[in-house]
C-alpha positions in Angstrom: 33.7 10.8 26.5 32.0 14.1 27.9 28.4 14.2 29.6 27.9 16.5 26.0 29.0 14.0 23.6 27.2 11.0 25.8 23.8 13.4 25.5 24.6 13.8 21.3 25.3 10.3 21.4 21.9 9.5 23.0 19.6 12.0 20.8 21.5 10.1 17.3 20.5 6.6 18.6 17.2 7.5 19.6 16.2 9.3 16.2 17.9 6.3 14.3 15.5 4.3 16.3 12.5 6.6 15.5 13.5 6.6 12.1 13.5 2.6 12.1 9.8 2.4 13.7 8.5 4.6 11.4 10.1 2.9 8.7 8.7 -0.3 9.7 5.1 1.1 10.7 5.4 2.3 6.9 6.4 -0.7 5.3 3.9 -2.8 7.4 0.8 0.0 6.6 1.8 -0.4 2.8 2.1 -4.3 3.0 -1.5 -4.3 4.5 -3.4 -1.2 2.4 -1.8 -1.7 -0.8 -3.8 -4.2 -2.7 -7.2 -2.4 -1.6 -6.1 1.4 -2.2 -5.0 0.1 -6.0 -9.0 -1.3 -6.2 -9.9 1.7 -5.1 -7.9 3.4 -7.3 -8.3 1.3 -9.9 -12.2 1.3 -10.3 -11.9 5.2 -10.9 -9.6 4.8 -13.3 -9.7 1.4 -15.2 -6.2 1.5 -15.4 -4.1 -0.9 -13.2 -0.8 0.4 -13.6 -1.7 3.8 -13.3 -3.5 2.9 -10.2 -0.6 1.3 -9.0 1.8 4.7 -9.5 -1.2 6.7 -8.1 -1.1 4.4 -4.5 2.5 4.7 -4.3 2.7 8.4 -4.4 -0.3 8.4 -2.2 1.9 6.3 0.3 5.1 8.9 -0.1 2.4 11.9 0.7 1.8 9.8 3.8 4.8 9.1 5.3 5.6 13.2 4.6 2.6 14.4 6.7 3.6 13.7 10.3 0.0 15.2 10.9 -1.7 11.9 8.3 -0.5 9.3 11.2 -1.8 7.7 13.8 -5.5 6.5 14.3 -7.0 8.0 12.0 -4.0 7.4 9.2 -6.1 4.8 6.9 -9.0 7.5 6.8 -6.3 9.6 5.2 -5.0 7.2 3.0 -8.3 6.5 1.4 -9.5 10.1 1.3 -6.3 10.9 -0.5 -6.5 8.1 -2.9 -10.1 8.8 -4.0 -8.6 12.3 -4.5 -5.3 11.6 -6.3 -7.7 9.4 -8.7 -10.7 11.6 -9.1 -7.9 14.5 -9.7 -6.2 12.1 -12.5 -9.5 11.5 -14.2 -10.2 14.5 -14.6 -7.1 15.3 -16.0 -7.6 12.6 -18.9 -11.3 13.8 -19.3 -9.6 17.5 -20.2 -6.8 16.0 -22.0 -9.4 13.9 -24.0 -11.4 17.1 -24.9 -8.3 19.0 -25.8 -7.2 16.3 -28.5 -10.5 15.9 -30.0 -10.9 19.6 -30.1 -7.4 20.3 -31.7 -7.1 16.5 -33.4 -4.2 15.2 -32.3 -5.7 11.5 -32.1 -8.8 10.7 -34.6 -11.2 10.3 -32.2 -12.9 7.0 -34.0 -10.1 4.3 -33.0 -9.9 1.1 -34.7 -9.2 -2.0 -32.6 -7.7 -4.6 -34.2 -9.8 -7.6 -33.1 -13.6 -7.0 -33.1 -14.9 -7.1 -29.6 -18.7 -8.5 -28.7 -21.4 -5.4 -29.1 -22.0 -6.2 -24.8 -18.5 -5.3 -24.2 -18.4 -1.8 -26.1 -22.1 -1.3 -24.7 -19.9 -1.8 -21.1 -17.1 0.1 -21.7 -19.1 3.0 -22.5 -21.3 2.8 -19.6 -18.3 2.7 -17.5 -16.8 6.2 -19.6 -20.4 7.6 -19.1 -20.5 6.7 -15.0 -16.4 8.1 -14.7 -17.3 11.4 -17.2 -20.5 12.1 -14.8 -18.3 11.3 -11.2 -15.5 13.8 -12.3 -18.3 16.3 -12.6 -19.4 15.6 -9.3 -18.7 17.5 -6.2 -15.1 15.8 -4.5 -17.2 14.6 -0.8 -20.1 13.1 -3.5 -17.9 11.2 -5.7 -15.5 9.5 -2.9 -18.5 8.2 -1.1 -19.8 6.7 -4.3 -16.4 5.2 -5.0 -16.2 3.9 -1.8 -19.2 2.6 -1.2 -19.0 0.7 -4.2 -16.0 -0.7 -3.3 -17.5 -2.4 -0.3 -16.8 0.2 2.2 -19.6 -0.3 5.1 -21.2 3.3 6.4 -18.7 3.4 9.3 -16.0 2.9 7.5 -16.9 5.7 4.9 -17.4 7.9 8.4 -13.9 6.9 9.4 -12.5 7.4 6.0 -14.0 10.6 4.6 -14.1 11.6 8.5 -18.0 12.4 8.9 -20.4 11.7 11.2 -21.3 8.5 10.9 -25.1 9.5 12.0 -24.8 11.5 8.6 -23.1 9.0 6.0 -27.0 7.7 4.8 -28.0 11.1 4.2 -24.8 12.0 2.8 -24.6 8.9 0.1 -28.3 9.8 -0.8 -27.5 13.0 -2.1 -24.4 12.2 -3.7 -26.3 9.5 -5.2 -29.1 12.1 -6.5 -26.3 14.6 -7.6 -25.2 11.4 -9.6 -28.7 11.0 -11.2 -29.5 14.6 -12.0 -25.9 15.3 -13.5 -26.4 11.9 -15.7 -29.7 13.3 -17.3 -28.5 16.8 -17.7 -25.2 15.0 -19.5 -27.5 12.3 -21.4 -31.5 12.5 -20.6 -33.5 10.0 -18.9 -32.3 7.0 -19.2 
């Protein structure tokens, strides 16, 4: 064997090995972010499985953009997430509007057990909180989201990569944009 073929030798094993590690860094960042990106998902959506698609593909983005890893990798994952869901409700919320408006499904839907009047009255809270977030500017919704997922202010800095200084200010306008969108949708409450 030639010093050439030694050299093409080395350069194979070495991005087999890279290819391994980053392989492994994948499957350990998806064994640990999973369950908490589908929540996250999830809470936008009320949809489990969709959720579940939705963090997948989130996790395929990720291991495409070389420039997503490192430290400040799980700020992207999140960021992305929000996105990809905020992105998909608003894509049922303009699906939902073009079937009423051309009526392909009758809009008034008849279940076929009776559910308790709190549970409609809750279910269309939560349609009324997801229609007004979808109007919301991207930045203002995903620290709603993820504040109300638990996130704690650093976190959200990390995440949505402010200044953490700001984040307070930050969630008290989104959180004003919230209430003046909801009474332009529906009036005072």
């Amino acid at each position: 064997m030639d010093a050439r073929s030694e050299a093409a030798v080395g350069v194979t094993f070495n991005e087999a090995r890279l290819a391994k590690e980053t392989r492994v860094d994948l499957e350990t960042i998806f064994h640990v972010q999973y369950k908490r990106m589908c929540r996250v998902i999830a809470r936008v959506l009320r949809d489990p499985g969709r959720a579940e698609e939705l963090a997948v593909e989130v996790f395929l983005k990720w291991s495409r953009h070389a420039n997503a890893q490192g430290e400040k990798a799980e700020g992207w994952l999140y960021r992305t997430a929000v996105r990809e869901a905020l992105d998909e409700l608003r894509r049922q919320t303009q699906r939902a509007r073009y079937e009423r408006l051309f009526a392909f499904v009758p809009s008034g839907k008849a279940h076929a057990s009776s559910t308790p009047e709190d549970v409609r009255a809750a279910k269309e809270d939560q349609e009324t909180v997801r229609r007004v977030l979808s109007a919301l500017d991207r930045r203002q919704a995903q620290l709603l989201l993820l504040r109300s997922e638990g996130f704690s202010y650093d976190e959200l800095a990390s995440t949505l990569d402010l200044n953490p200084a700001s984040v307070g200010t930050l969630l008290a306008r989104a959180q004003q944009a919230f209430r003046k969108e909801y009474i332009k949708r529906y009036g005072e409450a």
